[in-house]
C-alpha positions in Angstrom: -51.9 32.1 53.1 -50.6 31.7 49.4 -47.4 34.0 50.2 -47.1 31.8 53.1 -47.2 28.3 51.3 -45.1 29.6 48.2 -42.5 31.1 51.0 -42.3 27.3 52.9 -42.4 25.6 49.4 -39.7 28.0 47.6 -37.6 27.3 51.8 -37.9 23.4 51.2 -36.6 23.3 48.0 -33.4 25.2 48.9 -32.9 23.0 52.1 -33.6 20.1 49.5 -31.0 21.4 46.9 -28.4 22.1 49.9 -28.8 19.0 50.7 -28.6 17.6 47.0 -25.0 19.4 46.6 -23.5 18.2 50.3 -24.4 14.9 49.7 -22.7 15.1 45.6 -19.9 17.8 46.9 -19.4 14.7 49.6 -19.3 12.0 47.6 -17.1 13.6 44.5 -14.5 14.4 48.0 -14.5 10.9 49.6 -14.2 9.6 45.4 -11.2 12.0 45.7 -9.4 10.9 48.5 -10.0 7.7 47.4 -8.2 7.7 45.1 -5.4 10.0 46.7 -5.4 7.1 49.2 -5.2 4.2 46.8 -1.9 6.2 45.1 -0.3 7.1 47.9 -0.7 3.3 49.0 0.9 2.5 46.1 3.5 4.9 46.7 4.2 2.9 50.0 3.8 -0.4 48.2 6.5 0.8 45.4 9.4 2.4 48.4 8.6 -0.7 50.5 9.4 -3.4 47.8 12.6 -0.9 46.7 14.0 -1.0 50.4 13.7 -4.6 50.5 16.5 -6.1 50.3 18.3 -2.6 51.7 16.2 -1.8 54.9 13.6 -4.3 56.2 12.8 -2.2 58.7 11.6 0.5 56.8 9.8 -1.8 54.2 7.9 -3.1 57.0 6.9 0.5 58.4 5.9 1.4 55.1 4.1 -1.4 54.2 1.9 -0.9 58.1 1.4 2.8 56.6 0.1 1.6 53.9 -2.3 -1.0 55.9 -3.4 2.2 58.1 -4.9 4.2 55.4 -6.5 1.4 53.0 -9.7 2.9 51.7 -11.0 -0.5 51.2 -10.2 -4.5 51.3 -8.5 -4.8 48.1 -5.9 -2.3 49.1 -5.4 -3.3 52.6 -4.7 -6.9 51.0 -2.1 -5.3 48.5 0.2 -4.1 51.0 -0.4 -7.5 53.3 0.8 -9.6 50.0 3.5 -7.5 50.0 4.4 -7.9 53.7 4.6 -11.3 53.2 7.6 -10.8 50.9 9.6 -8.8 54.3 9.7 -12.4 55.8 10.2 -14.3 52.8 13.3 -11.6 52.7 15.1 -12.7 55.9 14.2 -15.6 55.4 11.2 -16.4 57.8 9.0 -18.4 55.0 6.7 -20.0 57.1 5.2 -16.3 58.2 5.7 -15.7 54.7 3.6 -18.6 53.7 1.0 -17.9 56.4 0.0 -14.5 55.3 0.1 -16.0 51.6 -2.8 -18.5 52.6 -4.8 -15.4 54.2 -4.4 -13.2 50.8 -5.8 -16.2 48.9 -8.8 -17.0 51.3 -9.4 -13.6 51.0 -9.6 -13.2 47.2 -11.7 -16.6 47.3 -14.6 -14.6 48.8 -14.5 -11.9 46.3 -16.0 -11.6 42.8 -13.3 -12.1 40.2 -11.4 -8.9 38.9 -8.6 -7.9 37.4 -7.4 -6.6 40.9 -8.3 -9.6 42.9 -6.6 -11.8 40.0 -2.9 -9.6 40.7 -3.7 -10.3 44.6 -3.7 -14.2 43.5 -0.4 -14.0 41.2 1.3 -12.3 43.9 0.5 -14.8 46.8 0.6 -18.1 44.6 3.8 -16.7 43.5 5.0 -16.1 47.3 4.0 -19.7 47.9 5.9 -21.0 45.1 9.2 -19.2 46.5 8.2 -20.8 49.7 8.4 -24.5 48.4 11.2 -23.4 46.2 13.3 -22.6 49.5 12.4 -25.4 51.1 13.6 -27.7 48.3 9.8 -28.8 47.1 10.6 -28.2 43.3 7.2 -29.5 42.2 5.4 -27.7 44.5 6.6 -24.7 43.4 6.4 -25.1 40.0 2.4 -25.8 40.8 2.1 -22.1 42.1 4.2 -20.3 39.8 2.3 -21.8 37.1 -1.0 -20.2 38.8 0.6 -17.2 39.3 1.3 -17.1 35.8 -2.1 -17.9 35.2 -3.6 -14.9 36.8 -1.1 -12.5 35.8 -2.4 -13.2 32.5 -6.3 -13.1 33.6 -5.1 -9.6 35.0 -3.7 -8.0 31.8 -0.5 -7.3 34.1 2.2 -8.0 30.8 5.0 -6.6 32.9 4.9 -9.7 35.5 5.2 -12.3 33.1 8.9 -12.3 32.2 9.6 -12.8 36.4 6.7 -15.4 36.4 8.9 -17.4 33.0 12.3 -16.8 35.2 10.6 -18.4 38.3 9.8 -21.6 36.8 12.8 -21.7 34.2 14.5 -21.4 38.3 12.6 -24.6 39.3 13.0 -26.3 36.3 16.7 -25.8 36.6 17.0 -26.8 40.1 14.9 -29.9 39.1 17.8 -30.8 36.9 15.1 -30.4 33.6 17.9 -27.7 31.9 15.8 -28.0 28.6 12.6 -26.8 30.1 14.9 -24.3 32.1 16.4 -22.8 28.6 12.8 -22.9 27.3 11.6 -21.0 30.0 14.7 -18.6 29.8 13.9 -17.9 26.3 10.5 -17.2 26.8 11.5 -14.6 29.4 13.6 -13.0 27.1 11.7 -13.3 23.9 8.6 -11.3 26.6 11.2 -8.9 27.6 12.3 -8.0 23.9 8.6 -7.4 23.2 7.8 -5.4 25.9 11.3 -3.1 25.4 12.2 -4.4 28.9 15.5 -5.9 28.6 17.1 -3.6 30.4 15.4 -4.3 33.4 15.1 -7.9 33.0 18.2 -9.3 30.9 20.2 -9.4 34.2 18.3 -12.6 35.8 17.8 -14.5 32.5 21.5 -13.4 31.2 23.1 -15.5 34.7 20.0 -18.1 35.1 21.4 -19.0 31.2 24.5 -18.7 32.6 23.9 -21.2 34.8 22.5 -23.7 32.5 25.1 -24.2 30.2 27.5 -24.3 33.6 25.1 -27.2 34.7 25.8 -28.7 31.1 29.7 -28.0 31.3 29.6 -25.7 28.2 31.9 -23.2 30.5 33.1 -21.1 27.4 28.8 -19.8 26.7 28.1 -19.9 30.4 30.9 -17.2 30.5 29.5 -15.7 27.8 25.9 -15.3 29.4 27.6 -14.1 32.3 29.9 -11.5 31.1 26.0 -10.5 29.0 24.9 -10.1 32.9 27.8 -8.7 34.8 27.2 -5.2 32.4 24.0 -4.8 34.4 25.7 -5.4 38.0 25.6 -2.1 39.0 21.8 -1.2 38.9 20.9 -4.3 40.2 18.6 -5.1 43.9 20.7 -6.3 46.4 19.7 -10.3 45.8 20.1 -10.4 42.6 24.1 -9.3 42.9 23.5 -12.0 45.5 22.8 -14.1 43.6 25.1 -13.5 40.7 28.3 -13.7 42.7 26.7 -16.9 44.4 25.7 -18.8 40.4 30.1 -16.8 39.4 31.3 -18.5 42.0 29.7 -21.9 41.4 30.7 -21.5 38.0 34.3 -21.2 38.7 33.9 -24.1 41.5 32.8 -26.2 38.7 35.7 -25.6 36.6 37.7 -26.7 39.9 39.2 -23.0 39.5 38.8 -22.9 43.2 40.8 -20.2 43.8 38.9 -17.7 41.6 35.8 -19.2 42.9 36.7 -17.9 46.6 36.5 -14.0 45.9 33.0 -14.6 44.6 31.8 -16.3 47.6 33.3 -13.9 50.2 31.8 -11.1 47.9 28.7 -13.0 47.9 28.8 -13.0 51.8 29.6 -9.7 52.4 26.9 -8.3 50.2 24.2 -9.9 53.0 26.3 -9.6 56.5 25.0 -6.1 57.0 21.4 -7.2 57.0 19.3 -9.9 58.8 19.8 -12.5 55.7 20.7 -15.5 57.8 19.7 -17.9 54.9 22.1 -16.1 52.5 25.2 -15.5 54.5 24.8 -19.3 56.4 24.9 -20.4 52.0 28.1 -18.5 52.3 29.4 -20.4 54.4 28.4 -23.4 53.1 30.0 -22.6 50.3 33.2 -21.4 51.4 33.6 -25.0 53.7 33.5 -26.5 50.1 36.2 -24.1 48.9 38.3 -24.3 51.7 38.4 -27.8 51.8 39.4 -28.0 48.0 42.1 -25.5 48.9 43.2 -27.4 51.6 42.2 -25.1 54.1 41.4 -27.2 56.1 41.4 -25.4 59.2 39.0 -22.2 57.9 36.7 -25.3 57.0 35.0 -26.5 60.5 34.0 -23.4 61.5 32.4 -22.5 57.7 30.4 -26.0 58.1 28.9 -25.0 62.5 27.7 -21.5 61.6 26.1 -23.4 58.7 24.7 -26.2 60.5 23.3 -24.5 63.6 21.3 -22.7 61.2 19.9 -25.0 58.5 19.1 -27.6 61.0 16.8 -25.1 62.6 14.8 -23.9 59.2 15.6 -28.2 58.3 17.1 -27.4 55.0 17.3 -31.0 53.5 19.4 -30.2 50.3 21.6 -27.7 52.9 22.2 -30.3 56.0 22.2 -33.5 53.0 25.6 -31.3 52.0 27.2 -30.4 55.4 27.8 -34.1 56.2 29.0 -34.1 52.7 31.7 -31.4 53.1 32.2 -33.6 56.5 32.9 -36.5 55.4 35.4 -34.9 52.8 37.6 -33.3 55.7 37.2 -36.4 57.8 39.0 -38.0 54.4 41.6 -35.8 53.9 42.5 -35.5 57.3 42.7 -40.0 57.0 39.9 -40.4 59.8 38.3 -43.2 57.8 35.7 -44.1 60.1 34.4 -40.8 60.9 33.4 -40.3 57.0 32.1 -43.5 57.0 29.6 -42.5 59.9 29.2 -39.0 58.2 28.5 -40.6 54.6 26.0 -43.3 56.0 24.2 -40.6 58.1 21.8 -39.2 55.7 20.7 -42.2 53.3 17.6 -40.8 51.8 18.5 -38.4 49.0 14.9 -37.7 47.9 14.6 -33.8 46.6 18.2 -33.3 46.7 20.0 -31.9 43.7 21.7 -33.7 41.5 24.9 -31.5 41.9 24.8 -32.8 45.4 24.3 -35.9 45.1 27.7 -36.0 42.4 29.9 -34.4 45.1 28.5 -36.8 47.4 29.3 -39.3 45.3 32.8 -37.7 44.6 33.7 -38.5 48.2 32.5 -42.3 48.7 34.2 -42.6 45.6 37.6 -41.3 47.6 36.4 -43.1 50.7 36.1 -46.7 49.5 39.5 -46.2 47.3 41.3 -45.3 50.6 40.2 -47.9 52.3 41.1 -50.7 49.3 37.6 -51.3 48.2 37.8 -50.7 44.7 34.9 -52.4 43.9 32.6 -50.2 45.8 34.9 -47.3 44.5 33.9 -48.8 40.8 30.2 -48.4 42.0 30.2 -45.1 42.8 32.0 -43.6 40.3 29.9 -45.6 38.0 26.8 -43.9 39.6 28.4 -40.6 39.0 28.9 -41.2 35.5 24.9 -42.2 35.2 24.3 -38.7 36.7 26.1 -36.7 34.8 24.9 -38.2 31.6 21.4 -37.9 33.1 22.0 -34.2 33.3 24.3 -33.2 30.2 23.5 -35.9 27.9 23.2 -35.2 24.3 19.5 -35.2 23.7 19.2 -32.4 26.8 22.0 -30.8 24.4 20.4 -30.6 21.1 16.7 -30.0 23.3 18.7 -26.7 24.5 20.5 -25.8 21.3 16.8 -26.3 19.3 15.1 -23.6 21.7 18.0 -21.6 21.3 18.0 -21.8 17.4 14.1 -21.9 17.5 14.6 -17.9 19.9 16.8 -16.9 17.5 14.2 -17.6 14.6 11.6 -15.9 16.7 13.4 -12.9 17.2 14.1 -12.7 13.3 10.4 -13.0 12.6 9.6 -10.6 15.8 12.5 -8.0 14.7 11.6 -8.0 10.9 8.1 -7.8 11.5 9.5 -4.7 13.2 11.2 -3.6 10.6 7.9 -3.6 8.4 5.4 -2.1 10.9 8.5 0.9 11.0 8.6 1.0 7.4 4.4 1.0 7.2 4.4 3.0 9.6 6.7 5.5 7.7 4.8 5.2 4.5 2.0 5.9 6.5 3.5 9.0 7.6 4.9 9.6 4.0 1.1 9.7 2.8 -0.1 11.9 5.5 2.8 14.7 4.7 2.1 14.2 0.8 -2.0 15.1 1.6 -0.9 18.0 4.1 1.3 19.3 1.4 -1.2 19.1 -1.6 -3.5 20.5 0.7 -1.3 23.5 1.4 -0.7 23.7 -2.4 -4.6 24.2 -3.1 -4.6 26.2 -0.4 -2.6 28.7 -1.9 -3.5 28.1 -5.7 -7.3 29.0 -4.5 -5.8 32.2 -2.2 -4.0 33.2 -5.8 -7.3 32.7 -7.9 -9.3 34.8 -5.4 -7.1 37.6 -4.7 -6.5 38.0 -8.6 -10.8 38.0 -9.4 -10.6 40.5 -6.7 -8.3 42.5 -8.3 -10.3 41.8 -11.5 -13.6 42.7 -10.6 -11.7 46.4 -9.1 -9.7 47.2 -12.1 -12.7 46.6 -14.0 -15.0 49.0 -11.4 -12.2 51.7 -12.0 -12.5 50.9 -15.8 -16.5 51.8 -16.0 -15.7 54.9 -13.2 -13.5 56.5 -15.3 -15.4 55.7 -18.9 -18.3 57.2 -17.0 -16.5 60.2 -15.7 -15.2 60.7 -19.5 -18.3 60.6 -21.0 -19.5 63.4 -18.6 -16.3 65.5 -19.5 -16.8 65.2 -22.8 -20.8 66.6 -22.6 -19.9 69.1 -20.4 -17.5 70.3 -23.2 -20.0 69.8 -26.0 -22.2 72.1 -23.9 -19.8 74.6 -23.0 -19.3 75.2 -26.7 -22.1 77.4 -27.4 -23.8 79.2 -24.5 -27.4 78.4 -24.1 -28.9 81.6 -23.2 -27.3 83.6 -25.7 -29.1 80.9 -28.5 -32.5 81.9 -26.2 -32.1 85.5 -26.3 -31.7 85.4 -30.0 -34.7 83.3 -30.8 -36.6 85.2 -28.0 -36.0 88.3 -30.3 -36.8 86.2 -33.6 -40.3 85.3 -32.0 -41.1 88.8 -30.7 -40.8 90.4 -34.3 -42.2 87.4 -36.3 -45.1 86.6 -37.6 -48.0 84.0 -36.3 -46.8 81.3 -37.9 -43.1 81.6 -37.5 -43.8 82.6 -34.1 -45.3 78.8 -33.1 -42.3 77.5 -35.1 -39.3 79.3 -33.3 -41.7 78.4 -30.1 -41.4 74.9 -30.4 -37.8 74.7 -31.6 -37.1 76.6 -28.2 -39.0 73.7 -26.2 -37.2 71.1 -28.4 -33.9 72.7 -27.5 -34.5 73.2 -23.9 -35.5 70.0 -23.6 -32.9 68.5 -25.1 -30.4 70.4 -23.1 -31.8 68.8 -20.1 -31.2 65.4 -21.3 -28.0 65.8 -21.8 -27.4 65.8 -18.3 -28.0 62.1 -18.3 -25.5 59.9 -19.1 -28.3 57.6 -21.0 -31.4 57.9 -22.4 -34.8 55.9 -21.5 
């Protein structure tokens, strides 16, 4: 019964410590492909946001992959944020804002993180590019500011110079070029700090680029985007986009018209290819303007339908506001009077349109009323123009930009010396370290030296003693080897035989004495 028992209790604890190591062997393997999961997600993420702007169509099957295998909510909601950026990039922002709203409601019913606060940045700052689109400058401004917000809350450093770009964008577009040069600064002071220039000085190079264009100081703005044009070739497909876009505005603004077209039609055929209807439609939005100013006229009607049929779908307001602009100019130069009248008193409300607009706009009633001999009017508006510009580039925007700019450069003095003297700690630092190694080293040796010559001490001196003691032993074997002991025996042997009592017990005891001391002299001392 006992056997039994033990047997059952000794079965039970090894189905119990079976069990034990599946359920910890389990757990350490889901814990592993976790993770496995969560990189290779990120993997996806990473090739999906790459092909962006190349291959939407890969992007989006990466980006489904990615929503296949998420080990948990956070990660599924990752990828989804970034999803929301495929129809943000052919330019589909109301999807784009949708899924936005679902990332936030999401994170709203989750327990703050550092994860869940990256999830927030990322959709707040889709939101903002929504509203930016759609011409909603302080709506945008609202949710890149958030964004900013939680990149910060997330410890996510590498975010913040796009975040300071985003908004120095707004602020530029709301015609605020100080705050926009502020904002710039900031990006590239962030950049400098995190030894990231190389990836971002190509957006805040042209975005300063085209703040001092929006300013008319032509001869820096073609400084800033010369800086940018060295960076060109390792740039995402927008951003060259982009660039050509802000070159060719530059030149446009110089009334260099001519070298403004080759930037445009570069511009445009950097996004034909894809399914960037929002981009290439700018083109030609753009190119109406040049063709016009180039007295092309007939390339400019067709420019100003592809245009039109598309913003009026998407109900661009700042777009369509500049269509019956460009209109209205071609109805002038071609003397139809009283079709840019119609075109010019179409669209009265100018709320949320640019400024830059609103001056070529402007420009032509300008023409308009001076063709038709009302000067007065013609006054007006050119008076109006006037009070925009100096809204824009007056002098106090001026020295507001020139202060940040000064006030960078001071920064980056301070940030680069204090550099300097972290290096040059840093090196004495180093200079101590190798001064104690080497005095260490020197000891080192020293003490090796002091042992190995008491070693070499202590063994002469052990010779030393072995050879006195070996000499002393010589030199008693030679004292004995001088006279023979037996033959002094045999003679007093022969004394004590023939002599008398007496002498007898003398010579007896001298005998003893002798043999006695011939014995000791076998020691090398004496007790």
């Amino acid at each position: 019964m006992i056997i039994k028992n033990n047997t059952s209790i000794r079965i039970l604890t090894n189905i119990l410590a079976i069990l034990i190591f599946t359920s910890i062997y389990s757990c350490k393997k889901t814990s592993s492909v976790r993770i496995s999961n969560n990189q290779l997600i990120d993997s996806f993420i990473q090739q999906a946001q790459d092909s962006l702007y190349n291959n939407i169509t890969l992007s989006k099957d990466l980006l489904k992959k990615a929503m296949k295998i998420a080990p948990d909510s956070v990660m599924y909601y990752k990828a989804y944020s970034t999803y929301a950026l495929t129809y943000s990039a052919i330019n589909q922002y109301d999807s784009s804002l949708l899924l936005s709203h679902q990332v936030i409601n999401f994170c709203k019913r989750q327990e703050l993180s550092p994860r869940i606060y990256e999830l927030l940045a990322s959709s707040n700052n889709n939101i903002g590019v929504y509203y930016g689109q759609m011409s909603v400058p302080d709506s945008a401004l609202y949710y890149f500011k958030e964004a900013l917000k939680q990149y910060e809350l997330a410890n996510n450093t590498n975010r913040i110079p796009d975040m300071y770009i985003n908004l120095a964008d707004m602020y530029s577009r709301k015609g605020d070029f100080a705050m926009s040069a502020y904002y710039y600064r900031k990006a590239l002071s962030k950049s400098d700090s995190l030894k990231i220039t190389d990836k971002m000085g190509f957006p805040i190079y042209f975005g300063l680029g085209q703040i001092y264009m929006e300013v008319r100081d032509f001869e820096l703005s073609d400084t800033y985007y010369r800086l940018a044009e060295k960076f060109y070739d390792n740039r995402t497909l927008a951003e060259k986009f982009t660039f050509c876009n802000n070159r060719g505005n530059f030149y446009y603004y110089k009334e260099e018209y001519d070298k403004a077209l080759p930037w445009f039609q570069k511009a445009k055929k950097l996004v034909s290819k894809g399914d960037y209807q929002f981009y290439v439609n700018l083109c030609e939005l753009n190119l109406g303007d040049i063709y016009l100013n180039l007295n092309k006229l007939d390339s400019v009607p067709d420019c100003l339908d592809k245009s039109y049929s598309y913003f009026s779908t998407i109900k661009n307001k700042t777009a369509l506001y500049y269509i019956s602009t460009i209109r209205a100019g071609l109805a002038l130069k071609q003397k139809n009077t009283q079709l840019a009248r119609k075109l010019l008193e179409e669209t009265k409300d100018s709320s949320g349109v640019e400024a830059n607009i609103l001056s070529i706009r402007n420009k032509y009633l300008q023409k308009y009323y001076a063709q038709i001999g009302d000067f007065k009017q013609a006054y007006y508006y050119q008076a109006k123009n006037i009070a925009i510009d100096d809204s824009i580039r007056n002098d106090k925007a001026e020295k507001r930009i020139s202060e940040i700019d000064m006030r960078y450069k001071q920064d980056t003095t301070l940030v680069n010396n204090k550099l300097v003297i972290q290096k040059q700690a840093s090196q004495m630092k180093s200079l101590r370290y190798i001064s104690f190694i080497w005095i260490l080293i020197c000891l080192i040796i020293l003490s090796t030296f002091v042992y190995i010559f008491i070693c070499l001490k202590k063994k002469k001196d052990l010779q030393q003693i072995k050879y006195m003691d070996k000499l002393i032993k010589l030199r008693m074997e030679n004292i004995r080897n001088r006279v023979s002991p037996h033959f002094i025996f045999n003679i007093i042997n022969n004394e004590i035989s023939s002599s008398g009592e007496n002498e007898r017990k003398n010579l007896y005891n001298l005998a003893t004495l002798m043999r006695k001391n011939l014995e000791i002299s076998e020691n090398t001392k004496v007790c």
